[in-house]
Backbone as JSON, one array per atom type, in Angstrom:
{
  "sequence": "XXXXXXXXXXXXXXXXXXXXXXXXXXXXXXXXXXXXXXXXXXXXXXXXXXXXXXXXXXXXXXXXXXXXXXXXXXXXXXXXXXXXXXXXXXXXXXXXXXXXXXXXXXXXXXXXXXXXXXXXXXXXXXXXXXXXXXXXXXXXXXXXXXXXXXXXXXXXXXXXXXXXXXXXXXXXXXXXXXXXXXXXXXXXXXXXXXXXXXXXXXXXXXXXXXXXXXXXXXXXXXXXXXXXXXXXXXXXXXXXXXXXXXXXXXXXXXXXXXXXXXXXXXXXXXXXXXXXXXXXXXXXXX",
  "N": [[114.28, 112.72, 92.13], [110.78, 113.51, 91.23], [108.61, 110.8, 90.99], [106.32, 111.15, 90.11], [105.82, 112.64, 87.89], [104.86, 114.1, 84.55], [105.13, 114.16, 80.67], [103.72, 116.81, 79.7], [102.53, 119.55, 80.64], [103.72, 122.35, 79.38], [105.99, 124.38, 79.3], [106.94, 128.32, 78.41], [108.98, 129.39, 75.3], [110.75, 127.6, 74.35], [113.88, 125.01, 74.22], [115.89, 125.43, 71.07], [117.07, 123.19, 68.84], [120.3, 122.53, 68.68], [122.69, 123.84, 66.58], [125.06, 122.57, 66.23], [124.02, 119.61, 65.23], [122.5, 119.4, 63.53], [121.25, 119.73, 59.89], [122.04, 121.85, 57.05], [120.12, 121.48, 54.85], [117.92, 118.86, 54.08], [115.82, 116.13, 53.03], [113.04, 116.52, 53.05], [109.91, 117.44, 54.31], [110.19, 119.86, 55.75], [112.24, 122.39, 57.23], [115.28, 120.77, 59.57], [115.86, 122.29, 61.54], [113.01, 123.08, 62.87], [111.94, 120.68, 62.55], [113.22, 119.02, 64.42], [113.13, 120.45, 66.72], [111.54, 121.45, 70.2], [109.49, 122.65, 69.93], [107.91, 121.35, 68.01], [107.83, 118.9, 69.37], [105.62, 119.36, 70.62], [103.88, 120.35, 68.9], [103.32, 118.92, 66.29], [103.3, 118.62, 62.68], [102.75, 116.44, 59.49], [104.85, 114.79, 58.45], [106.71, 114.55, 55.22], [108.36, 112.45, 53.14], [110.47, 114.04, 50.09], [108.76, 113.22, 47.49], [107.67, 110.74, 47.34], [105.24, 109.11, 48.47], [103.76, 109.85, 46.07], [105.32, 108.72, 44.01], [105.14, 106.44, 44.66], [102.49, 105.91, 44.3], [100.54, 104.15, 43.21], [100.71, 101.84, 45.25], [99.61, 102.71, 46.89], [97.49, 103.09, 46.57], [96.32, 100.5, 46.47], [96.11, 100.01, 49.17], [94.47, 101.76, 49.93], [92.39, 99.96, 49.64], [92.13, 97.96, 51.25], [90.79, 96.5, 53.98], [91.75, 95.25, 56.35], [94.39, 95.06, 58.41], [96.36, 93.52, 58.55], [96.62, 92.49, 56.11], [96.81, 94.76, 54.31], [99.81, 94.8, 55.24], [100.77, 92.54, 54.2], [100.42, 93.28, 51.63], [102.24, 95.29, 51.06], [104.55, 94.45, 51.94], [104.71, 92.19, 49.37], [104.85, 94.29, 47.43], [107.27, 95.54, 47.68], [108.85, 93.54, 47.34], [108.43, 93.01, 44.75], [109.3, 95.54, 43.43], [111.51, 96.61, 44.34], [112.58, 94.25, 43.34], [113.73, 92.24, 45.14], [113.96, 89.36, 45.34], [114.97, 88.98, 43.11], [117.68, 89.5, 42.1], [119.43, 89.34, 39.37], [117.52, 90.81, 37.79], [118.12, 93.27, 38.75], [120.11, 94.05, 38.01], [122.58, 92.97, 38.78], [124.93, 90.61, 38.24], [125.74, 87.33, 36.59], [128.78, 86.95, 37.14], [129.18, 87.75, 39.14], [130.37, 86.89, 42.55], [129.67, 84.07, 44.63], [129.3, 84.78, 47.4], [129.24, 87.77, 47.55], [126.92, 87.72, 46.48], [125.38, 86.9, 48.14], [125.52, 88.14, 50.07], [124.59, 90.76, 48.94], [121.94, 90.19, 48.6], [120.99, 89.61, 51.46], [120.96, 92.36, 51.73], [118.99, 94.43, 52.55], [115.51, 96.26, 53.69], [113.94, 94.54, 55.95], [116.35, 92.93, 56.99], [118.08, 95.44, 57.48], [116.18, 96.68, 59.33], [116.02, 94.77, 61.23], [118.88, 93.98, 62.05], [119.24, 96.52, 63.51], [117.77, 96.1, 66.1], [118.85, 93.71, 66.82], [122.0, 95.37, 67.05], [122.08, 98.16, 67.78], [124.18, 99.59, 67.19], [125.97, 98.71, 65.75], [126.88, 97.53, 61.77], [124.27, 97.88, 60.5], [122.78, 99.73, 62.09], [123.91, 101.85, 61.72], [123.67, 102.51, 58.97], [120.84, 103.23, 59.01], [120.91, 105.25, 60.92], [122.34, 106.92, 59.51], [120.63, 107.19, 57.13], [118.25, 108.97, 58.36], [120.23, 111.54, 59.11], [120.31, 112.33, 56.05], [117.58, 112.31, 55.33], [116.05, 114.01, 57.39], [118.06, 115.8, 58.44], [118.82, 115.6, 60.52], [121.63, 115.12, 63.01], [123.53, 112.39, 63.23], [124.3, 111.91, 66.6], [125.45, 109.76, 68.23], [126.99, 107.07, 67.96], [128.0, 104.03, 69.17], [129.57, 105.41, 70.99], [130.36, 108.87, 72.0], [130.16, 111.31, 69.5], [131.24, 113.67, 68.55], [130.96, 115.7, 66.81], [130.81, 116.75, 62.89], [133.41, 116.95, 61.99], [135.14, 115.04, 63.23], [137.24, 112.38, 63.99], [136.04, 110.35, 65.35], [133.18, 110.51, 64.36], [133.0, 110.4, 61.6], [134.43, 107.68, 61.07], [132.33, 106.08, 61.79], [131.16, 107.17, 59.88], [132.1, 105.65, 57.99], [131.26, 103.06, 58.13], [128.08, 103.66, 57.83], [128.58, 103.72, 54.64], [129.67, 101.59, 53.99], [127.64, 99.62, 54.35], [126.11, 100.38, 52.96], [127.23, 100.39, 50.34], [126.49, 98.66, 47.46], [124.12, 97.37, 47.61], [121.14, 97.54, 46.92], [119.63, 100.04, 45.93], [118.74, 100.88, 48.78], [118.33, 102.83, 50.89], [116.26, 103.61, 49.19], [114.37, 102.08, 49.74], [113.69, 102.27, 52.31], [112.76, 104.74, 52.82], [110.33, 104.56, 51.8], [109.15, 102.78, 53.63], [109.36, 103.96, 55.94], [107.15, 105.88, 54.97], [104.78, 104.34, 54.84], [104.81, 103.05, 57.41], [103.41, 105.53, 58.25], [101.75, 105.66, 57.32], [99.89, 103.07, 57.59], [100.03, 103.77, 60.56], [98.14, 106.4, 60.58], [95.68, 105.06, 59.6], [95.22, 103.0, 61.54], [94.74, 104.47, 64.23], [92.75, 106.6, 63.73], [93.67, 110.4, 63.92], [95.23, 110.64, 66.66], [97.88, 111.94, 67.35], [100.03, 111.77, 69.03], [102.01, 109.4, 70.77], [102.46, 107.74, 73.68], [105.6, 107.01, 74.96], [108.32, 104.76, 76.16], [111.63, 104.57, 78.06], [114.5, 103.01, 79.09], [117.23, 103.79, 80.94], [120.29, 104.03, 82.3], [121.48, 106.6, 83.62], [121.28, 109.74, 83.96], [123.08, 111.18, 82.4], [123.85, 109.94, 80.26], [122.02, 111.04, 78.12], [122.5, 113.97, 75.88], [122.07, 116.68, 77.86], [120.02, 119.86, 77.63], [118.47, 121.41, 79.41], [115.34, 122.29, 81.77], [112.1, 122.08, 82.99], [109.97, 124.1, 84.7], [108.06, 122.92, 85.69], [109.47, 120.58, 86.62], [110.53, 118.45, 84.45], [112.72, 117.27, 82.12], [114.61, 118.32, 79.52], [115.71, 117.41, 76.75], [118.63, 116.03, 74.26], [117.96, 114.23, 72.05], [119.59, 111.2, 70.38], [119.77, 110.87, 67.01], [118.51, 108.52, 65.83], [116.36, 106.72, 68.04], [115.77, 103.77, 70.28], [112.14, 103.02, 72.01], [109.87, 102.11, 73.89], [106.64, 100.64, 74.48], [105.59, 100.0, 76.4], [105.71, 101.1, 80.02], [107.09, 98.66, 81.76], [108.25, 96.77, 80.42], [110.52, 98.94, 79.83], [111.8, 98.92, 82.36], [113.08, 97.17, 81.7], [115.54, 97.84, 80.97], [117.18, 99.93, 82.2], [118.08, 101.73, 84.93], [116.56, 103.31, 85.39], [113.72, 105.38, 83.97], [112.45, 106.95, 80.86], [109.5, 109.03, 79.98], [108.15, 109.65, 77.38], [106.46, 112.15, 75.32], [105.38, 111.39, 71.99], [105.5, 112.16, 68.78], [103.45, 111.21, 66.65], [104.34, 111.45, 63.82], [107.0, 111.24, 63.42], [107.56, 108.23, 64.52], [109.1, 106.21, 63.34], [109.12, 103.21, 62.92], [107.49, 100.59, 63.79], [107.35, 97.67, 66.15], [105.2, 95.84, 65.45], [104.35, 96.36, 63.0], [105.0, 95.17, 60.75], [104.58, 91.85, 60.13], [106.47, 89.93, 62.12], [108.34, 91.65, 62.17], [110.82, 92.53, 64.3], [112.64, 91.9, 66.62], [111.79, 92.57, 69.57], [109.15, 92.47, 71.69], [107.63, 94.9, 72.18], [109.0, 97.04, 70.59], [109.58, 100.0, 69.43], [110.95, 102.65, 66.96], [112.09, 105.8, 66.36], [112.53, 108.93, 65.54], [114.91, 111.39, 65.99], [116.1, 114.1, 68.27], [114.99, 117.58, 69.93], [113.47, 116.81, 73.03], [111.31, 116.84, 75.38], [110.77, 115.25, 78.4], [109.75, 112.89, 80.73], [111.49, 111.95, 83.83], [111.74, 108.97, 85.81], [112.44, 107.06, 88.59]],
  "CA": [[113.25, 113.29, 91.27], [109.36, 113.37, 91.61], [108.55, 109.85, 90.37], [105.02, 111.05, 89.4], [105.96, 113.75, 87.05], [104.44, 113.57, 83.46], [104.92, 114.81, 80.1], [102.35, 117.14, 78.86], [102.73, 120.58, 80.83], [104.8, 122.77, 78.2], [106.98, 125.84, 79.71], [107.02, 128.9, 77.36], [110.58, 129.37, 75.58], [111.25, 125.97, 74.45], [114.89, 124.95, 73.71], [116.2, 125.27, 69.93], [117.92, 122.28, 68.38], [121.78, 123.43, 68.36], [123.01, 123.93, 65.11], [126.21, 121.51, 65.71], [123.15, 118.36, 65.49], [121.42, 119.73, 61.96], [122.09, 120.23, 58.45], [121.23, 122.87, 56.41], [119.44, 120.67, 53.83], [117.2, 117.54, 53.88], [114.66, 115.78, 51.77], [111.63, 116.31, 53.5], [108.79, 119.06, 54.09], [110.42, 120.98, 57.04], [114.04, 121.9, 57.97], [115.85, 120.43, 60.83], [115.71, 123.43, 63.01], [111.65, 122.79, 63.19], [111.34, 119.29, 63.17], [114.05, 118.7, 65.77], [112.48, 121.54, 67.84], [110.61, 121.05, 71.23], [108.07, 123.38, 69.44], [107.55, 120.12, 66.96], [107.26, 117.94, 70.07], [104.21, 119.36, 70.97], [102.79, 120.88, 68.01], [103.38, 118.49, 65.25], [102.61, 118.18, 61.96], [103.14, 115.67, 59.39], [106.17, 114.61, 57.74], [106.92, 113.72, 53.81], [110.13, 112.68, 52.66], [110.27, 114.48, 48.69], [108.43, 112.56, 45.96], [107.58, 109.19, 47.8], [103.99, 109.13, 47.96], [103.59, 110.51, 44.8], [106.31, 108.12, 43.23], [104.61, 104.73, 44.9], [100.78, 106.52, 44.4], [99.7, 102.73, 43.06], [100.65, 101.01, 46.26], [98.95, 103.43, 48.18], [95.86, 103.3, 46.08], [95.69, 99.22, 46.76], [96.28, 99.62, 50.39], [93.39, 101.86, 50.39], [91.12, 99.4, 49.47], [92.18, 96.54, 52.15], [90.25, 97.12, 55.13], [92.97, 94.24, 57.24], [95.88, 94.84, 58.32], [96.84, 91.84, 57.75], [96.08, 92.43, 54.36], [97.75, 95.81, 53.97], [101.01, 94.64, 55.53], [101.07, 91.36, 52.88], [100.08, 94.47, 50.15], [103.03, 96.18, 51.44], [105.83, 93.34, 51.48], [104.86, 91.55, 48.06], [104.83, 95.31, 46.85], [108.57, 95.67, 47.98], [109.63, 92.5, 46.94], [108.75, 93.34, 43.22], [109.71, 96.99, 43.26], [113.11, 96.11, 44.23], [113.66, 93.22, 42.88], [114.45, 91.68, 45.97], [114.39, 88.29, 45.06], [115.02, 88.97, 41.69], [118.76, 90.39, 42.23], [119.83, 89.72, 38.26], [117.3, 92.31, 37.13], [118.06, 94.77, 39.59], [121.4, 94.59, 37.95], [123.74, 92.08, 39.68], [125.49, 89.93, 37.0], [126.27, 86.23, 37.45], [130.02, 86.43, 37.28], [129.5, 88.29, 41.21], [131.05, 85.75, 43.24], [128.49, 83.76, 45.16], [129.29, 85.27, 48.72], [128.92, 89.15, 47.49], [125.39, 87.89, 45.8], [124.14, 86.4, 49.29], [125.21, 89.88, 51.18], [123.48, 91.87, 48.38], [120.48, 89.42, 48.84], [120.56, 89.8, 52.77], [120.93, 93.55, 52.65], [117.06, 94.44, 52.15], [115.07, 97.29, 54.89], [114.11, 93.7, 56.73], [117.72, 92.63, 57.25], [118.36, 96.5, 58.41], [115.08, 96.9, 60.78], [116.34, 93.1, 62.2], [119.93, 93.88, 62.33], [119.07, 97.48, 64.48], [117.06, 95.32, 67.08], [120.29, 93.12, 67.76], [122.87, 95.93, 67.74], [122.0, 99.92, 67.27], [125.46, 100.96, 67.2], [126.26, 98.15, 64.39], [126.64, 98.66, 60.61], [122.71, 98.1, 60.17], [122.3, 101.11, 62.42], [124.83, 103.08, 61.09], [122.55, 102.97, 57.9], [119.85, 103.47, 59.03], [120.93, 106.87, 61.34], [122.19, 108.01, 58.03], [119.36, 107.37, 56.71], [117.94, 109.65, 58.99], [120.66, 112.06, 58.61], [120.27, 112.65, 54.5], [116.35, 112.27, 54.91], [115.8, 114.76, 58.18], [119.2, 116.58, 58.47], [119.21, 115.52, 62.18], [123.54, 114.49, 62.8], [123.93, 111.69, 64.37], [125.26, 112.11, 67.85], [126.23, 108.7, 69.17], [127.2, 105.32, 67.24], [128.99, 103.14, 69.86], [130.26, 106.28, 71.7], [129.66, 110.3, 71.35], [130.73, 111.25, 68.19], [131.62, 115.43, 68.73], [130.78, 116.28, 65.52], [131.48, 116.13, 62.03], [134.91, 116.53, 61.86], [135.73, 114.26, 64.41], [137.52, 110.75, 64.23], [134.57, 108.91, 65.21], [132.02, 110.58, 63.3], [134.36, 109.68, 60.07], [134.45, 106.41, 61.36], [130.71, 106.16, 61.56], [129.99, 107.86, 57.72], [132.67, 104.85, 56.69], [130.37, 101.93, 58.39], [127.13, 103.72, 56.88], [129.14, 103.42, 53.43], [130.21, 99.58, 53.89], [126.08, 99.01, 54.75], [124.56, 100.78, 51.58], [127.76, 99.7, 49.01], [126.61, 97.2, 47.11], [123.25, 97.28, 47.93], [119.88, 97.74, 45.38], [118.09, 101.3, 46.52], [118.21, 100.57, 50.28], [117.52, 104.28, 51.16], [114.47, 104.39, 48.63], [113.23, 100.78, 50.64], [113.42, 103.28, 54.34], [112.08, 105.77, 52.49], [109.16, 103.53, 51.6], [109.1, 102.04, 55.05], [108.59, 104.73, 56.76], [106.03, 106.14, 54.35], [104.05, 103.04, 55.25], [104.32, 103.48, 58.45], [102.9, 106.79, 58.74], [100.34, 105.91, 56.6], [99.24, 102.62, 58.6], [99.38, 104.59, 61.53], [96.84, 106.87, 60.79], [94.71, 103.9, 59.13], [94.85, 102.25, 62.55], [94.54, 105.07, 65.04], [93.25, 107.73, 63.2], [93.5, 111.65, 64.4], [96.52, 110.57, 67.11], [99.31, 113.38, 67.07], [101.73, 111.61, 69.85], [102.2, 108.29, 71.11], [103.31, 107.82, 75.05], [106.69, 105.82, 74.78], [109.09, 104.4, 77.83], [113.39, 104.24, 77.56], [115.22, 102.76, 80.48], [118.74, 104.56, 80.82], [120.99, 103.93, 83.76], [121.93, 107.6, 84.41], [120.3, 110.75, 82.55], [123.6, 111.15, 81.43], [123.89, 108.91, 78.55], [121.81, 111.79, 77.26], [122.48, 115.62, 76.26], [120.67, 117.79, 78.48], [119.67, 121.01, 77.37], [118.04, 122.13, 80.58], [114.8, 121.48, 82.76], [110.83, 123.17, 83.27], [109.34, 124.58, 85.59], [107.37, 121.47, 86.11], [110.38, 119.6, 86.75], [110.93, 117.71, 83.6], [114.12, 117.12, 81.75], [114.9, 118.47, 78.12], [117.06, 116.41, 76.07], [118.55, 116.19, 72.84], [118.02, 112.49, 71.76], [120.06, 110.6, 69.15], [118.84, 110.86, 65.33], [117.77, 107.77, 65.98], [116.55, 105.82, 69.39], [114.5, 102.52, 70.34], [111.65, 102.93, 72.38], [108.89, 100.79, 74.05], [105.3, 101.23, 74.28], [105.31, 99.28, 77.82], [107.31, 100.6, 81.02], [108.03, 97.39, 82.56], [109.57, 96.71, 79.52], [111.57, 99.61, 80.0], [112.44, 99.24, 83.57], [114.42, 95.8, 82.18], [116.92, 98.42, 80.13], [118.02, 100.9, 82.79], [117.82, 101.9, 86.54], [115.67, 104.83, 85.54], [113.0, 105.39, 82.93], [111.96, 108.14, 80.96], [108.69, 108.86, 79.25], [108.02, 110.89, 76.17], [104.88, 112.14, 74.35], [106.7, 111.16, 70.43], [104.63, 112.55, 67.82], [103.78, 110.09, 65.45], [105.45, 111.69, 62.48], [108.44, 111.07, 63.94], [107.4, 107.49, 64.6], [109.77, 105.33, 62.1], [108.51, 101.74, 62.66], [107.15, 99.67, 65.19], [107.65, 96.05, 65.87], [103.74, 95.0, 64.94], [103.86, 97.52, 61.81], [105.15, 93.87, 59.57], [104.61, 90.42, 61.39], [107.87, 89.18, 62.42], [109.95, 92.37, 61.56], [111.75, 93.05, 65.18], [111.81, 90.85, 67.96], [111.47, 92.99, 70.74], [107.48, 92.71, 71.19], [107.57, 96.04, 72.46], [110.33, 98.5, 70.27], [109.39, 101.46, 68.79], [112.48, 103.22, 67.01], [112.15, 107.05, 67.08], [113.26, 110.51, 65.09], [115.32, 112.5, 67.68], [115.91, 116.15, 68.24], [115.09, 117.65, 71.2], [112.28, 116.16, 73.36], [110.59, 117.24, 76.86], [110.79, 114.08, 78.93], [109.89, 112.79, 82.51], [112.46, 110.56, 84.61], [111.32, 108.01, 87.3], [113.34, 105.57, 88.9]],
  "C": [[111.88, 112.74, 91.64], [108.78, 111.99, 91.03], [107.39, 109.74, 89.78], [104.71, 112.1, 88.45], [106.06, 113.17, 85.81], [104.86, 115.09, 82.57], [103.82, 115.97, 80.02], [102.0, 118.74, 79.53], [103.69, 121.72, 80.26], [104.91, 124.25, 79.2], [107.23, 126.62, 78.38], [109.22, 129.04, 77.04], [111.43, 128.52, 74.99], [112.62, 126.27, 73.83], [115.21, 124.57, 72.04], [116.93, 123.79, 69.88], [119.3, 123.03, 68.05], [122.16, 123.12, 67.18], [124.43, 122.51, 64.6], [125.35, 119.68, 65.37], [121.84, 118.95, 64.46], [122.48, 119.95, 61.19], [120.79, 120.84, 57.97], [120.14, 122.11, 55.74], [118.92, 118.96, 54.17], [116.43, 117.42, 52.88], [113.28, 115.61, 52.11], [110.97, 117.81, 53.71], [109.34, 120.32, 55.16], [111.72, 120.88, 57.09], [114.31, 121.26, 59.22], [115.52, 120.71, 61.81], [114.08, 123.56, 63.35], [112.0, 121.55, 63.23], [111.85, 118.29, 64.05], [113.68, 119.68, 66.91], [111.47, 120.92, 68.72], [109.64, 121.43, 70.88], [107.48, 122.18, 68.96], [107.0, 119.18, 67.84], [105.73, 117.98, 70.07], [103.19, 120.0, 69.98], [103.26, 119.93, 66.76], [102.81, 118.12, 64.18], [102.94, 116.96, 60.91], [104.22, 116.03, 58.49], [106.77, 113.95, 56.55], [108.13, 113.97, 53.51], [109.87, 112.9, 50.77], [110.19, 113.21, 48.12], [107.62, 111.07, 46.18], [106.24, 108.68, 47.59], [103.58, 108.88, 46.75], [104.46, 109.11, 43.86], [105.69, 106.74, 43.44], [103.34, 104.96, 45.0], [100.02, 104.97, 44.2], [99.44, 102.07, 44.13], [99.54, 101.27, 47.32], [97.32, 103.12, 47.74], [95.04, 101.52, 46.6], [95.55, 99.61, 48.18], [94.92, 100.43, 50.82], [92.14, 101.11, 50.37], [91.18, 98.46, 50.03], [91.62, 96.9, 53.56], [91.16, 96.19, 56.18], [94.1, 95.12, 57.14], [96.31, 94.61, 58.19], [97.48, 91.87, 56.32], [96.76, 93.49, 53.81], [99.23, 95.29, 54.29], [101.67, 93.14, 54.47], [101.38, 92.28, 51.74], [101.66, 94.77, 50.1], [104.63, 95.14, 50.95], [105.98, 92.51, 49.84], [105.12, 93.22, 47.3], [106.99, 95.62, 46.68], [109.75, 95.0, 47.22], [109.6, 92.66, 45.33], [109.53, 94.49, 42.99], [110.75, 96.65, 43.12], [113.8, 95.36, 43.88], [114.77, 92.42, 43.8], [114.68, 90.35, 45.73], [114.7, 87.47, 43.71], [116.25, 89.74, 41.17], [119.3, 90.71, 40.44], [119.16, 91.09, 38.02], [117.49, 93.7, 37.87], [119.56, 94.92, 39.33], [122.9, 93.83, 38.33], [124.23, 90.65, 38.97], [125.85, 88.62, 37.47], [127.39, 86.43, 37.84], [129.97, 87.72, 38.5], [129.71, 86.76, 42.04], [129.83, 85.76, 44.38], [128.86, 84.74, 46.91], [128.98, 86.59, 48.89], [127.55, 89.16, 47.07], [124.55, 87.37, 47.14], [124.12, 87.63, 49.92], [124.1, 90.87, 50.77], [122.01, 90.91, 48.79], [119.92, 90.0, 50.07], [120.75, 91.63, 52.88], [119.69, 94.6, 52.06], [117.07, 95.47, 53.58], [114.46, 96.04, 55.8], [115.35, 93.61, 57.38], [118.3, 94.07, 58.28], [117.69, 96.87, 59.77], [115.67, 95.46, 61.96], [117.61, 93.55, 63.07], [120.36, 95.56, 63.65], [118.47, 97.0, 65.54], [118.06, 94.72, 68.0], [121.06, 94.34, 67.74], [122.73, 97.27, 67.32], [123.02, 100.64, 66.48], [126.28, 99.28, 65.84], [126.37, 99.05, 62.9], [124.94, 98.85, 59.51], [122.58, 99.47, 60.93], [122.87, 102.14, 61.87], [123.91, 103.79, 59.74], [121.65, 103.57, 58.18], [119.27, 105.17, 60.59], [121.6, 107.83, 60.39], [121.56, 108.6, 57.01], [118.45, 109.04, 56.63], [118.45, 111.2, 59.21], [120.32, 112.94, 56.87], [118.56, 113.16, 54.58], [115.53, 113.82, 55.74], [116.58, 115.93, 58.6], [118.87, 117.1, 60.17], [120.23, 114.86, 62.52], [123.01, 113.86, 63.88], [125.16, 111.95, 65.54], [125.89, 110.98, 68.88], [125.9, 107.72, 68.21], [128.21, 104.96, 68.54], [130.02, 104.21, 70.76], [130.01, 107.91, 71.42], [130.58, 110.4, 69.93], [131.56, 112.8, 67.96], [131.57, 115.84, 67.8], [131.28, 116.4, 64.15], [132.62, 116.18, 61.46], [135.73, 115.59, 62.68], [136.0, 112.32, 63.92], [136.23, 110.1, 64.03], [133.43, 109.14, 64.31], [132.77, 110.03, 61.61], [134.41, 107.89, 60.38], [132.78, 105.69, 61.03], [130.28, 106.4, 60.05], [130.91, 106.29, 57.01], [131.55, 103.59, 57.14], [129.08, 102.08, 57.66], [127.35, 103.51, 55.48], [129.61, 102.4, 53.35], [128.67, 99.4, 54.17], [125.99, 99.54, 53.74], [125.46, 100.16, 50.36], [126.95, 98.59, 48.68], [124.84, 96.82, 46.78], [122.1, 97.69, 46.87], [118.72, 98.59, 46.43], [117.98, 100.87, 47.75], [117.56, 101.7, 50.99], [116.6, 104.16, 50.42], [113.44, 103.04, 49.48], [113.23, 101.77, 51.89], [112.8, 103.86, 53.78], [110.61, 105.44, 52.19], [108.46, 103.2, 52.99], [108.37, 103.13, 55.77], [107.48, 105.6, 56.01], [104.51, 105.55, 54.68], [103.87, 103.36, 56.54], [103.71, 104.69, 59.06], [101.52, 106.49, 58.09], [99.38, 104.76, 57.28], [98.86, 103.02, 60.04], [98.44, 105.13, 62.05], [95.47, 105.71, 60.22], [94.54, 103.17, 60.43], [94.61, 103.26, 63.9], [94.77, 106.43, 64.64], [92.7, 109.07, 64.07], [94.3, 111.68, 65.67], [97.43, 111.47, 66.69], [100.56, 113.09, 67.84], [101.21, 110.17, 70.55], [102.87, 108.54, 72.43], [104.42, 106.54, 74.93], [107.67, 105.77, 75.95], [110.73, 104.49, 76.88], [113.84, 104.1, 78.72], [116.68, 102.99, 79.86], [119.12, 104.18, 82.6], [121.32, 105.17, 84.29], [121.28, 108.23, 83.35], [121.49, 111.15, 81.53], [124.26, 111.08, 79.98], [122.91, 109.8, 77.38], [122.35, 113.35, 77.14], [121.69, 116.32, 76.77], [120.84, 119.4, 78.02], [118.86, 121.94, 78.53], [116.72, 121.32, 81.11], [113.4, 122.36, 82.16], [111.14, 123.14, 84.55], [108.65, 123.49, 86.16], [108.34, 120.4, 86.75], [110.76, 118.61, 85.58], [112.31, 117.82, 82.8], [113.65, 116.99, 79.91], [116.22, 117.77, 77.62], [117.52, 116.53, 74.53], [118.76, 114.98, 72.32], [118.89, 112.35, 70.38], [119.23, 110.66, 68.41], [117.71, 109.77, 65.31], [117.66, 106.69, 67.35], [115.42, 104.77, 69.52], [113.83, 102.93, 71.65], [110.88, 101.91, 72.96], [107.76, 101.49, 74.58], [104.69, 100.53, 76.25], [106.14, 99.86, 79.04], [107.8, 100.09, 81.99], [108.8, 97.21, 81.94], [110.84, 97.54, 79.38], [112.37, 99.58, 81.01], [113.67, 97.76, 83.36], [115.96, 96.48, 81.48], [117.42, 99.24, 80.75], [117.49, 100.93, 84.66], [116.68, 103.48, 86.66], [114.64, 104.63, 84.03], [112.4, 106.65, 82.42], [111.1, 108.22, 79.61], [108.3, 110.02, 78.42], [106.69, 110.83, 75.08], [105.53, 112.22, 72.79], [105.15, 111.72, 70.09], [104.94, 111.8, 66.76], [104.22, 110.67, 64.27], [106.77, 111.57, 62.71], [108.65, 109.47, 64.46], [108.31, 106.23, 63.3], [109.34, 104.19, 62.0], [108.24, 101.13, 64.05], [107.01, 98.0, 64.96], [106.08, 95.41, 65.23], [103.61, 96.03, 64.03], [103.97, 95.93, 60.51], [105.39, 92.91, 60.55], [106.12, 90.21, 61.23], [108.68, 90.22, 62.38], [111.07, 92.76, 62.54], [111.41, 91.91, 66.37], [111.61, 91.45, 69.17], [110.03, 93.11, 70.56], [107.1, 94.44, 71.57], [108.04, 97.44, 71.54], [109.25, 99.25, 69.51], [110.54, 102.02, 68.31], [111.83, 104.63, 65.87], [113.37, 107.92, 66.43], [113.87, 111.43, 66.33], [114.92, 114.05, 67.0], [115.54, 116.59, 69.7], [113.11, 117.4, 71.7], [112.28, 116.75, 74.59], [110.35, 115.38, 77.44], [110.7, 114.45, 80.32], [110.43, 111.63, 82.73], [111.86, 109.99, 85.89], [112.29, 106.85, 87.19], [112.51, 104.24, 89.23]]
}
């Protein structure tokens, strides 16, 4: 392949999102079949998951008045930590006589603990959550946990919905903390680089395989249909240390879920980015 071939030349035509990798219904402003669409790649607009805004309007109203980042992302975490009652598990419901080892899990299983625990292992039961997440919120099916999944009648996908259901049991509103999260992050986003519509992001893959291809342009680029959810990097050296190939994609920040410098400390890769799939226009260099 041409190793100097770039996003950003669009072929008329673009490939649909296949129907076996949507659901009819989500909780946000657009169906599936748009906001998993290549159309979406390049024409995107933004993206509200029902009521959220509107439901945390106070938070939003302080954060407009912090001109730091700094200062918004403190706003943001002490905001969390009351809401939920994160370090305040009785009132959120959780009775003494819970045996101390089920009250440290519920403690540790917070949208920190999940953003952390997707960093170390994707295909874990932090990711599992948090591509179900993604699932319920976007009604984009996850297509790979720890192996393909073939769809939702299949063994593994069943296997997969029981790991996302051992990650949220138990747990105090963990979907309305993502749902939050990424609210935040769309909204610091534009507060830090505003009138942006797509972000250039790297992924080192060892073969193109490891993704679904949906076909090619005219330009030479490679259409794909990415997992619900995938980690990125904003660097691609950093990418060239995760595969024998690399491939770069114009993301549209509404589709942007979190980035490692969105909350100090929250991922340790200094680089990740982690990324709404669907189908994307990508260029491969080795």
């Amino acid at each position: 392949m041409d190793n100097d071939r770039q996003p950003g030349a669009f072929a008329p035509g673009p490939p649909s999102l296949p129907p076996g990798a949507r659901l009819p219904l989500n909780r946000c402003n657009l169906p599936a079949l748009i906001l998993g669409s290549l159309t979406y790649q390049r024409h995107p607009v933004a993206l509200e998951i029902d009521g959220v805004r509107a439901f945390h309007a106070g938070l939003f109203r302080r954060l407009d008045a912090l001109g730091e980042p700094g200062a918004r992302a403190a706003c943001f975490v002490d905001y969390m930590t009351v809401h939920f009652c994160l370090e305040s598990l009785e009132e959120a419901g959780l009775t003494g006589g819970v045996p101390a080892e089920r009250r440290k899990a519920r403690a540790n299983a917070n949208y920190l603990r999940l953003v952390r625990g997707w960093s170390f292992d994707a295909n874990g039961r932090e990711g599992a959550v948090l591509k179900h997440w993604v699932e319920t919120r976007f009604g984009l099916l996850t297509r790979f946990h720890g192996g393909p999944l073939h769809g939702r009648g299949s063994e593994a996908y069943q296997d997969y919905l029981g790991r996302a259901a051992a990650g949220i049991y138990g747990t105090n509103a963990i979907e309305a903390q993502l749902d939050l999260l990424y609210t935040y992050c769309q909204y610091e986003f534009a507060r830090a680089r505003p009138g942006e519509t797509h972000v250039t992001l790297y992924r080192g893959v060892n073969r193109l395989g490891e993704h679904e291809v949906l076909g090619g342009t005219p330009e030479g680029l490679e259409v794909l249909l990415l997992n619900n959810l995938s980690s990125f990097t904003d660097t691609p050296e950093r990418a060239d240390e995760f595969g024998d190939y690399v491939l770069t994609a114009t993301v549209p920040v509404p589709k942007v879920f979190f980035y490692n410098r969105l909350l100090p400390g929250m991922l340790k890769g200094e680089d990740e980015w982690v990324v709404i799939g669907g189908v994307y226009e990508v260029a491969m260099r080795s």
